[in-house]
Structures are given as C-alpha cells and as structure tokens.
C-alpha positions as CSV (number, residue, x, y, z in Angstrom):
1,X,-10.0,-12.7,-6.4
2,X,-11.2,-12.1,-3.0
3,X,-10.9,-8.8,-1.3
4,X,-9.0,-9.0,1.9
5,X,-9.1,-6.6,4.5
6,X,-7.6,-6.0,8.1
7,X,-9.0,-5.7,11.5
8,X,-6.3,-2.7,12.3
9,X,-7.8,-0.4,9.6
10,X,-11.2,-0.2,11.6
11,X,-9.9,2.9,13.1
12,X,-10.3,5.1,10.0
13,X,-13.9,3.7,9.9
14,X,-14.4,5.5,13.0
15,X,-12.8,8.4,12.5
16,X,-14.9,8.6,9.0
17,X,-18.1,7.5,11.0
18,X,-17.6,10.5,13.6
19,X,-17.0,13.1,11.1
20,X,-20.0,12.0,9.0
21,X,-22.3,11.7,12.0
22,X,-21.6,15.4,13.2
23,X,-22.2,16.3,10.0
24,X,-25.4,14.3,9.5
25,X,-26.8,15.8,13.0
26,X,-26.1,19.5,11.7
27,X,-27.8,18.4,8.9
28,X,-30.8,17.1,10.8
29,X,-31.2,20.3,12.9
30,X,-32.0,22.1,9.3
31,X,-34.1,19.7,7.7
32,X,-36.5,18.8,11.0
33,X,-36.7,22.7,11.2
34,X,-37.3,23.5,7.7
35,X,-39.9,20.8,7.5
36,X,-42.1,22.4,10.5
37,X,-41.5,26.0,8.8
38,X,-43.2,25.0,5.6
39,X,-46.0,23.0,6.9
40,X,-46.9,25.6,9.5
41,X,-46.7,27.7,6.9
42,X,-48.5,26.0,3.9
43,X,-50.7,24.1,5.8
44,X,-50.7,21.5,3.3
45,X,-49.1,17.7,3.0
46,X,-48.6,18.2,-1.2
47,X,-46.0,21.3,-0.4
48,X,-44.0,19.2,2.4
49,X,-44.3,15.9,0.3
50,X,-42.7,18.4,-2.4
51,X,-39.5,18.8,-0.5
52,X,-39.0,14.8,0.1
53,X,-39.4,14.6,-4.2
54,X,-36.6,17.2,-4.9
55,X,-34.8,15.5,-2.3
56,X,-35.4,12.2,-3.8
57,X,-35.6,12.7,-7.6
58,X,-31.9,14.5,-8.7
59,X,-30.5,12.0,-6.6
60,X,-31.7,8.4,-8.2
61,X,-31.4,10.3,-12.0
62,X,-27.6,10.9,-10.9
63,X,-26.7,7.8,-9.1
64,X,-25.0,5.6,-11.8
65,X,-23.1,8.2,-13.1
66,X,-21.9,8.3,-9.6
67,X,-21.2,5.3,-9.0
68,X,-19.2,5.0,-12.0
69,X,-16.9,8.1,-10.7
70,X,-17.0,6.5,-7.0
71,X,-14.7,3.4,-8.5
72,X,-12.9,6.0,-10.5
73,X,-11.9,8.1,-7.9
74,X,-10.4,7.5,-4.7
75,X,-13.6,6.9,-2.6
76,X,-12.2,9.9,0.5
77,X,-12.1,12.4,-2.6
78,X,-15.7,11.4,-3.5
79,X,-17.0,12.1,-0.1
80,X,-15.1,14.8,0.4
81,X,-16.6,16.2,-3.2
82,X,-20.3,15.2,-1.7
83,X,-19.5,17.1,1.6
84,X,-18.3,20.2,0.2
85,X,-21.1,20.1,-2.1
86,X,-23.6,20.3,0.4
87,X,-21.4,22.7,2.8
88,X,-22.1,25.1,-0.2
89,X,-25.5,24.7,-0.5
90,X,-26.1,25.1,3.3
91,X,-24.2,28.4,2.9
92,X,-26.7,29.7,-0.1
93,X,-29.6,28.8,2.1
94,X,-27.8,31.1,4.6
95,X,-26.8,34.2,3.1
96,X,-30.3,34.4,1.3
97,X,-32.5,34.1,4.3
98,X,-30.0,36.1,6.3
99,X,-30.6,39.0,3.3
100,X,-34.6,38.7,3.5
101,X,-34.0,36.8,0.1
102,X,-35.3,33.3,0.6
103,X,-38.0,32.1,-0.9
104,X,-39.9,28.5,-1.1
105,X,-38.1,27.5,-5.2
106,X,-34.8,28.6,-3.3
107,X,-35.5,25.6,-1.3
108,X,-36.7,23.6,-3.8
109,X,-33.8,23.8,-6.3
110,X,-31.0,23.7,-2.7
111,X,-32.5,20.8,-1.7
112,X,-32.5,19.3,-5.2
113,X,-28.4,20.2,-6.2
114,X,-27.8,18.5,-1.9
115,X,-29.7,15.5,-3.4
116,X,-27.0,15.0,-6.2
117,X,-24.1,15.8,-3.8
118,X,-25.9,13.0,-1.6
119,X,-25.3,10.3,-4.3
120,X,-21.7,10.1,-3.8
121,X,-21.5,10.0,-0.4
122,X,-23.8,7.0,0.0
123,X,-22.0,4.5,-2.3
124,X,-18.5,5.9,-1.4
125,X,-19.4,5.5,2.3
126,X,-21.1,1.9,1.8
127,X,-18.0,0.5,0.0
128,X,-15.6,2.4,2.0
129,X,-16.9,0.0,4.8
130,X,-16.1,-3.0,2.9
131,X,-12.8,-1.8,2.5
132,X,-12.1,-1.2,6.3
133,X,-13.7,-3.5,8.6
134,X,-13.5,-7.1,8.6
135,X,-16.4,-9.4,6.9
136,X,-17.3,-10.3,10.1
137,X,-18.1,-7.6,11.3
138,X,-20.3,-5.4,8.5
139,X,-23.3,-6.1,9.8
140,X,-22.5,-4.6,13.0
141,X,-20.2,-1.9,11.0
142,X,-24.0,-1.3,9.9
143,X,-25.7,-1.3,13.2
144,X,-22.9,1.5,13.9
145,X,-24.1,3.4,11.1
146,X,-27.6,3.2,11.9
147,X,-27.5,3.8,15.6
148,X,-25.1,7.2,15.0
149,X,-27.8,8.4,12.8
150,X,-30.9,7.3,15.2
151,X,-28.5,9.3,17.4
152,X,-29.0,12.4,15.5
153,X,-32.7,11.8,14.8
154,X,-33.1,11.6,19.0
155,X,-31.7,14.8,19.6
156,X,-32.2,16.8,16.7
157,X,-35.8,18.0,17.0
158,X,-35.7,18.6,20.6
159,X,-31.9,20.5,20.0
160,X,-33.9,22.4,16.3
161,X,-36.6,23.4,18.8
162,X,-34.8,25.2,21.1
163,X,-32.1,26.9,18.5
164,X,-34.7,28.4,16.6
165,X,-35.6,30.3,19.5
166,X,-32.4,31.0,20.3
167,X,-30.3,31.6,17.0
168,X,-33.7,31.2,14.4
169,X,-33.3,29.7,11.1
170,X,-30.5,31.3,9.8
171,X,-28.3,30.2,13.1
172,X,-29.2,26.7,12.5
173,X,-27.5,26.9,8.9
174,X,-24.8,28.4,10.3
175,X,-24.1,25.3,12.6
176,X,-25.3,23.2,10.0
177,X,-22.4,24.9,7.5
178,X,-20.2,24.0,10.6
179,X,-20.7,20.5,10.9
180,X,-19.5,20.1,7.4
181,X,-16.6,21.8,8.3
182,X,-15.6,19.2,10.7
183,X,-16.8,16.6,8.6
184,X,-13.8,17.7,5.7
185,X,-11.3,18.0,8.9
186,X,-11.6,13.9,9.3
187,X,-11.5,13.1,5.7
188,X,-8.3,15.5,5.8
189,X,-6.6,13.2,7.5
190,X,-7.0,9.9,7.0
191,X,-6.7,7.3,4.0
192,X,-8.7,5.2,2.4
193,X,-7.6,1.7,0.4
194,X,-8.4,1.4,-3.3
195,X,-9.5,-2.3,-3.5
196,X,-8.0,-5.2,-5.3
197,X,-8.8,-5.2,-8.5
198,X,-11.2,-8.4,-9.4
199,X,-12.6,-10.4,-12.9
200,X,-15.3,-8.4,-12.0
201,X,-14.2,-5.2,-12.0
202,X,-12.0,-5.9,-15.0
203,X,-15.2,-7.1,-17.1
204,X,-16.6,-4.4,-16.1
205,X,-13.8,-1.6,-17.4
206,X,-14.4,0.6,-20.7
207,X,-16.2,4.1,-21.5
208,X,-17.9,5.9,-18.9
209,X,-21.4,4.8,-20.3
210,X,-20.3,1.1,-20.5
211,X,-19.1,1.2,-17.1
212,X,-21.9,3.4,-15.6
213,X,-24.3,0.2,-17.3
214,X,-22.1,-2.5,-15.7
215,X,-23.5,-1.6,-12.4
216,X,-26.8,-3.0,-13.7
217,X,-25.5,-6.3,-15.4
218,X,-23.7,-7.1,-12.5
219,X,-27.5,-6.6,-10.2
220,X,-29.5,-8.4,-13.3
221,X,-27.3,-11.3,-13.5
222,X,-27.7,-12.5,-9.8
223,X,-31.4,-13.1,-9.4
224,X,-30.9,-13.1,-5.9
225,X,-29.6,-9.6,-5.9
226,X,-32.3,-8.4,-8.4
227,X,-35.0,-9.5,-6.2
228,X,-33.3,-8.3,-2.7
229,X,-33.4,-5.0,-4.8
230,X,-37.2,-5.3,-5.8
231,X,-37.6,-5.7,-2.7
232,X,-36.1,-3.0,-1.0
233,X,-37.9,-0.9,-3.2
234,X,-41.6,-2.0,-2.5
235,X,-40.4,-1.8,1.3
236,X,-39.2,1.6,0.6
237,X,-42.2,2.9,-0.8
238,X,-44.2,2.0,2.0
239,X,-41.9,3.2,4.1
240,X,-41.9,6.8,2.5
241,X,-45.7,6.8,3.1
242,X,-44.8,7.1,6.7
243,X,-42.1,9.4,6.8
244,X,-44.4,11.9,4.8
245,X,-47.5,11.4,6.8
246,X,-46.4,11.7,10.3
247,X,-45.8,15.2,10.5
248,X,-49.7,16.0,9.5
249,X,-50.7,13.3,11.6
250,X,-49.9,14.6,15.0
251,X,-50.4,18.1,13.7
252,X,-53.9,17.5,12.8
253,X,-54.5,17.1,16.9
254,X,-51.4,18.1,18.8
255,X,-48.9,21.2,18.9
256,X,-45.5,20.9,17.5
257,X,-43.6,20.6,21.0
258,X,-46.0,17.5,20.7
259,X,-44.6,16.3,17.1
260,X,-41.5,17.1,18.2
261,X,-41.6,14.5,21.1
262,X,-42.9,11.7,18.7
263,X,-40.0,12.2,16.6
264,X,-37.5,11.7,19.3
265,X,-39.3,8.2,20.6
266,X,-39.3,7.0,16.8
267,X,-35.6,8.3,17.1
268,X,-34.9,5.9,20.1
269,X,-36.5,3.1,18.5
270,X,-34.1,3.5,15.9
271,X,-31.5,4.2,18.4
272,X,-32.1,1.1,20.3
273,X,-32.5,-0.8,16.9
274,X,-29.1,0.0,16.1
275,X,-27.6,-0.7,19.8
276,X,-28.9,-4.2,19.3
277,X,-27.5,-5.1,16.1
278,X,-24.4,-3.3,16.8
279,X,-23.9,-5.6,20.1
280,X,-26.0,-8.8,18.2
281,X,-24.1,-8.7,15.0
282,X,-27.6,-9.8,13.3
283,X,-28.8,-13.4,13.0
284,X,-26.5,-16.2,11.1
285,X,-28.8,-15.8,7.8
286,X,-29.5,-12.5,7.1
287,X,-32.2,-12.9,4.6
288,X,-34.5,-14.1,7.9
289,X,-33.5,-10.7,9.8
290,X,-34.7,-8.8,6.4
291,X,-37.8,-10.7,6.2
292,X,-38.9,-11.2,9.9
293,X,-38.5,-7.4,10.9
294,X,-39.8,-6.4,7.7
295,X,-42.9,-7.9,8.7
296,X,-43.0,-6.6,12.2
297,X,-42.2,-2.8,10.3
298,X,-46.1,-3.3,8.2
299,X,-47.1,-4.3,11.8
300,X,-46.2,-0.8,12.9
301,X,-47.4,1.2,10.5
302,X,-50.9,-0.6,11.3
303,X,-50.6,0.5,14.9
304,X,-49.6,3.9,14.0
305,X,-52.5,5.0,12.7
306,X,-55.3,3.0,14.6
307,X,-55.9,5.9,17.1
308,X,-55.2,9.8,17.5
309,X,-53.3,9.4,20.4
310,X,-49.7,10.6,21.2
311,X,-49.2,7.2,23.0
312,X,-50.5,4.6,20.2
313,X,-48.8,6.9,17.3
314,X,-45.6,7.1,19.5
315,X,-45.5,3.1,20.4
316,X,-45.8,2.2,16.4
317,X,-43.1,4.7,15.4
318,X,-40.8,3.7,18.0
319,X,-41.5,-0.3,16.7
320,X,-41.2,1.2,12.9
321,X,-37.9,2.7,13.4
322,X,-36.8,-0.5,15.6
323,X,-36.7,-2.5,12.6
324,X,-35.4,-0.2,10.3
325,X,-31.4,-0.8,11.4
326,X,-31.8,-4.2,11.3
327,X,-33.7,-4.9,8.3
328,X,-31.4,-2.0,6.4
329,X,-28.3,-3.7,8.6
330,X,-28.4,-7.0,7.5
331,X,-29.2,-6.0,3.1
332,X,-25.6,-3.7,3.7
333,X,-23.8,-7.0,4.7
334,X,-25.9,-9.0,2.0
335,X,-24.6,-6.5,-0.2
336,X,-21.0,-5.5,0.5
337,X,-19.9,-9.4,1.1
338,X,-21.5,-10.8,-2.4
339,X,-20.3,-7.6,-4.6
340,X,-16.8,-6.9,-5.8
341,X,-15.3,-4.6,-3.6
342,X,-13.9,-2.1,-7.1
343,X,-17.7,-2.4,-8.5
344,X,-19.0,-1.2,-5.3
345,X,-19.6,1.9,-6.7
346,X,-21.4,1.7,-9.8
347,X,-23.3,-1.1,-7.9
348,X,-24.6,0.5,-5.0
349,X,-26.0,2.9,-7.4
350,X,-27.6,1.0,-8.8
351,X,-28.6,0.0,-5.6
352,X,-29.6,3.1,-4.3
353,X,-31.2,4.5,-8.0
354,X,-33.6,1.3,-8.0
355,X,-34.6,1.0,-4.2
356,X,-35.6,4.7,-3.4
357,X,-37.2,5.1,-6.7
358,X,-40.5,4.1,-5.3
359,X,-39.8,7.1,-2.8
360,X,-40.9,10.2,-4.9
361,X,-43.9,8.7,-6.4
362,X,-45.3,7.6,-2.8
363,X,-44.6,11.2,-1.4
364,X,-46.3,12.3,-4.1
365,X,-49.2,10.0,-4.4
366,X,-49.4,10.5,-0.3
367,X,-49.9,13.9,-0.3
368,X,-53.1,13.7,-3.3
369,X,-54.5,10.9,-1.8
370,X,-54.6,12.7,1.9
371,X,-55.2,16.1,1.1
372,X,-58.2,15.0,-2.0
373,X,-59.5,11.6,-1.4
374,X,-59.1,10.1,2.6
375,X,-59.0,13.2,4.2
376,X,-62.1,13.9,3.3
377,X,-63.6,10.8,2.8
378,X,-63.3,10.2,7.2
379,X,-64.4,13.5,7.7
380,X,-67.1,14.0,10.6
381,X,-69.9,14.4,7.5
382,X,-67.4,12.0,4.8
383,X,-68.7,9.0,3.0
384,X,-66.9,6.7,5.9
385,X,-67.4,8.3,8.9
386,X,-70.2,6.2,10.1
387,X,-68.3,3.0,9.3
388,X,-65.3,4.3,10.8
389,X,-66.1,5.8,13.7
390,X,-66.1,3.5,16.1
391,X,-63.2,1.4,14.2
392,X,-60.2,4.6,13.9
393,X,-62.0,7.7,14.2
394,X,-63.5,10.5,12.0
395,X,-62.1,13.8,12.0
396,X,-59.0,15.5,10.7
397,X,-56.0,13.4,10.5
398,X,-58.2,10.2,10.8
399,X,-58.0,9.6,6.6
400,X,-53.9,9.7,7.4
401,X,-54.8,7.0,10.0
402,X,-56.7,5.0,7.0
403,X,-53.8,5.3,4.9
404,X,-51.0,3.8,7.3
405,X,-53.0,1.2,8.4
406,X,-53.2,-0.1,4.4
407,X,-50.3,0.4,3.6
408,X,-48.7,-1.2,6.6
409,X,-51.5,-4.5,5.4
410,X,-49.9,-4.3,2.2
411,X,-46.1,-4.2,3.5
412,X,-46.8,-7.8,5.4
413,X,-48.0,-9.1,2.1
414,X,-45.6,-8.2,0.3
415,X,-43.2,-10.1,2.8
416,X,-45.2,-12.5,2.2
417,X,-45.7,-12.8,-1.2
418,X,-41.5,-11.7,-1.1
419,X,-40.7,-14.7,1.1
420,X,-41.7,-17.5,-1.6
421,X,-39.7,-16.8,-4.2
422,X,-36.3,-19.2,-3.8
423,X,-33.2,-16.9,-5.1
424,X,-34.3,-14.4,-2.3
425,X,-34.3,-16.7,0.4
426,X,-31.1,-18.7,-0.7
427,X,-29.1,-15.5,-2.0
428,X,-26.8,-16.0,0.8
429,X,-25.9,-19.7,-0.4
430,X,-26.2,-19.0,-4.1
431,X,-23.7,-16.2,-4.1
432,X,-20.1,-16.5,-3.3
433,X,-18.2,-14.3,-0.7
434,X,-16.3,-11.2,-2.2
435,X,-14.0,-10.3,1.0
436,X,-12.4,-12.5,3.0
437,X,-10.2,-11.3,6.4
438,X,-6.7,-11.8,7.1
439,X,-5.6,-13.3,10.3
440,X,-3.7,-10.9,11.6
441,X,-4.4,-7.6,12.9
C-alpha cells in the first residue's frame, strides 16, 4: 500500500514549521550564549567539545526506543512530549542561575535529559512531513526546514550578543522558556494524520523490543538505505569536527563580536542554501545532489582553515553551510519517499541513532587532538612550524587550521570512495515509492 497524501493539508505543515522555528531560535539564543560563556570561561576546546557529547550521546542511546513510541503515538503528542520536555529543562537552567545555583554538571546533565527530549521531535517532525505535503514537494518541504533554521542561526548570535547585555543569561532562558510556549500553542491546535497502515508496518507489529528492532531490519534489508546511512555518518563526523573547532579558531586571533560575525555569514550560507532548494526543489536524482555538494562541503572545510583570516574562514563557512540544506534536503526526500510512512518512526531512528553516532566521538577526538597533539605541534617553536609556516601558518589556532584542512581531504575521498559503490548511486531506482499524491487538492 502506498501512502497518499493531499496538497490541502500543507497548511498544518506550516503552522507546525512556524511554531517549531520560534522555538528553535529561542533555543539558539541559549546555546550560542552558553557556548561563548564556557569557553571564555574554561579556555579549553575538551570542556566545549563536552557539551556537544552530552548533547549527542543520550540522544542516539534513546532513539529507537523513540522511534518505536513515535509510530505508537500520535506523532503531534510526541512533539508536543519533546517540547514540553525541553520547556522544563530551560526552566531548571533558569531558576538555578537566577538563585546563584548553577554550576558547569548542572549543564552537563540539562543538556543531556534536552538531548533525549530531542529524539522525538526529530523523527516525529521528519514523518509528520511525509504525512502532509505532497511527494513532490519534500525536498523543498526540506529546503523549508533548513532555511527556517539557517534563519535562526543568522540572527541568533548577533540577537544572544546584545540580550546578554541587556537581560544577561538568565533573561535569555527566560525567552528561550517562551518560545516553547508558543511552540505548544501551534501543536494545540492543529491535527496530525496517522498514516495508512502498510505490509510494512504490519511485519513490523509485536513487543516493544521487536518493534524498536524492526527499525533496523527495515535499514539492513535495503542496501541502498544501509549505505546512504554509512554515509551520512562518515559525512557527519567530519562535519562535527567543524562545528567544534570554529569557535577556538577565530578566538585564538579575534574577539567574540568577531566570532560572532563569522557565525552569522555561515548562517547565510545556510540561509541562502535553503532559499535555493526551497525555490529549485533539488535536482531530478537526488543521489547526485548528495554526492556533488558533499564534495564541494570537504572543499570548504579545506578553505576554512588555510589562513587566520576573518575573510578566508568566513568564505569557507559560508560555502560549508551552503551545502548542508541541500545535501541534508535531498537524503530527507530519499528517505521519507522509499520508507513506509507508519515505520517512519522507528526508522528515522534508526536513522538518526546511526548517522550522528560518529558525532560524539569526533567532538571528543577534536578536542584531544587540538588541545595535546596539533596545537602544539604548529606552534611558533612546534615540530612543524618551519614546514608550515609559509604553507598555513604557525601560531595559536594554526594546528585547528591543520586539522580542517585533513579532514575536509578526507570528506572528498570519502565521496569518492562513496560514489563507487552501485546500491548508493541507484537507491533511487532500486527502491520503490512509498507515497503517492492524490489529484485533488
């Protein structure tokens, strides 16, 4: 059975998609200023790259079992249980800094209990999609997604800048605690479709463990799938190095108003990433949009860290985050048009569990490997510095630059090396179509 699904009801995605995005941008304000708080306070990449793992880690443990409950429930309760979730945990945050209370394991543990509210969200969102917009229109459904977020990413650091000197932490939680507010209010009042039920899903019914597995013999069963999955997850742990190691990169030679401005460009890329797939609708195959901006995304990372200037470290981040809706745009329709709508769930789980699990270990390895080995190693008197210096630079943040420019060598290999195998490039032709549209509206 094929999952149907009308144009009309592509009115609830956007009233989902506004609540969600407020949300996300209060959201944003907290973690761009907690993330400057704790470097400028620590000094050190290990304790931010520590935040990113207890942001990471809870949530990929957590995510079949959510899944599972995503096709249980009725997918608005789900979000609506993630978004009250992490309303509460904003409030904690609040009330102890607002008592003189807070200290760094309080935003440890916080951030690791929002990562487990996170896991519903995601998958209930993703095939909430499916459900509401026609098949012809996911990818841009995606671009949507992505640009709303870029969105928040442009004006979030410049917006966290100013309300910390305005209302200071504490009054960014506050807002924060409000966006989530409003993000309940549109979930309040709309509905959301259970889907059809299909061979799959039925195949797929018994205990909660049996069903929580199915998510994974459904993935391992298409090769295709399997390996769009591997993939995603080398990508993501390359792309992980970046997000960790741009913050100490333009710290280690500019001022944070300075940081702050790099963010935002990166933020436009994405921004203008997602304008163009939201008004393309992505190439006809959309293994070749995976695979070409992939490539392009190495290329960045490669230019980010070739010199310590704001201008060559802004141009690569703005190309990086270019890429990222499209590349992330066209796996969502990939995804939500080759999987059974009612195994979404468990699915994109699966999905999400597999793909970011690179994530932790590359924050982690990031921060040892610039705080112990390249750091030092392209220091003014380090073992490189006179083969280096006239190639990157020596000094501080120069080992960072080593480190992008590898691992953005390694990410075009590995589209490379990626681009070979047959059930990758043909999953679009080797798997059927899960959703069809109706004719009408």
């Amino acid at each position: 059975m094929v999952q149907q699904v009308s144009a009309r009801s592509i009115r609830t995605f956007i009233v989902i998609l506004t609540g969600q995005s407020i949300s996300l941008f209060g959201s944003r304000l907290t973690s761009f200023a907690l993330g400057m708080w704790i470097f400028l306070e620590t000094g050190s990449v290990m304790q931010l790259a520590l935040i990113f793992i207890f942001s990471a880690v809870p949530g990929i443990v957590t995510a079949p079992f959510a899944g599972t409950l995503v096709d249980r429930w009725d997918r608005r309760k789900a979000m609506i249980f993630s978004d009250s979730g992490a309303a509460l945990r904003t409030l904690a945050i609040a009330a102890l800094l607002y008592t003189n209370n807070l200290e760094m394991w309080h935003i440890y543990v916080a951030t690791a209990f929002n990562s487990v509210f996170e896991t519903f969200q995601r998958p209930a969102f993703s095939a909430s999609i499916t459900l509401l917009v026609p098949k012809r229109h996911l990818t841009r459904a995606s671009g949507m997604v992505d640009t709303t977020h870029a969105i928040s990413d442009v004006l979030a650091p410049l917006t966290a800048g100013i309300l910390l000197m305005i209302f200071q932490l504490w009054g960014i939680l506050m807002i924060d605690f409000a966006t989530f507010l409003f993000a309940l209010l549109t979930l309040l009042i709309i509905r959301i479709p259970r889907p059809e039920a299909t061979m799959e899903g039925k195949t797929g019914k018994g205990s909660f463990l049996q069903e929580t597995f199915y998510g994974w013999i459904y993935v391992r069963t298409r090769p295709g799938l399997f390996a769009l999955l591997v993939f995603f997850a080398n990508i993501n742990f390359s792309l992980a190095f970046s997000t960790i190691l741009i913050t100490p990169l333009v710290l280690s030679f500019a001022s944070p108003a300075v940081l702050g401005s790099v963010e935002s460009v990166g933020s436009i890329g994405m921004l203008m990433g997602g304008f163009v797939l939201s008004a393309w609708g992505g190439p006809q195959r959309r293994i070749k949009g995976i695979l070409v901006f992939s490539t392009l995304l190495g290329a960045a990372m490669v230019l980010t860290g070739l010199r310590p200037h704001v201008l060559v470290i802004a141009a690569g981040d703005f190309i990086l985050t270019f890429c990222i809706p499209i590349v992330s745009g066209c796996s969502q329709a990939i995804w939500q048009t080759k999987v059974a709508p009612d195994v979404q769930g468990r699915v994109f789980s699966i999905r999400v569990m597999v793909s970011l699990s690179t994530r932790p270990f590359s924050y982690f390895l990031a921060g040892i490997l610039a705080d112990r080995i390249f750091e030092p190693l392209m220091a003014v008197d380090g073992p490189l510095s006179s083969i280096m210096e006239t190639i990157i630079g020596i000094g501080s943040g120069r080992g960072i630059g080593l480190m992008l420019i590898i691992v953005g060598i390694l990410t075009m290999i590995t589209v490379i090396i990626s681009s070979l195998y047959p059930r990758l490039r043909f999953v679009e032709d080797e798997l059927p179509d899960m959703v069809a549209e109706k004719l009408s509206d």
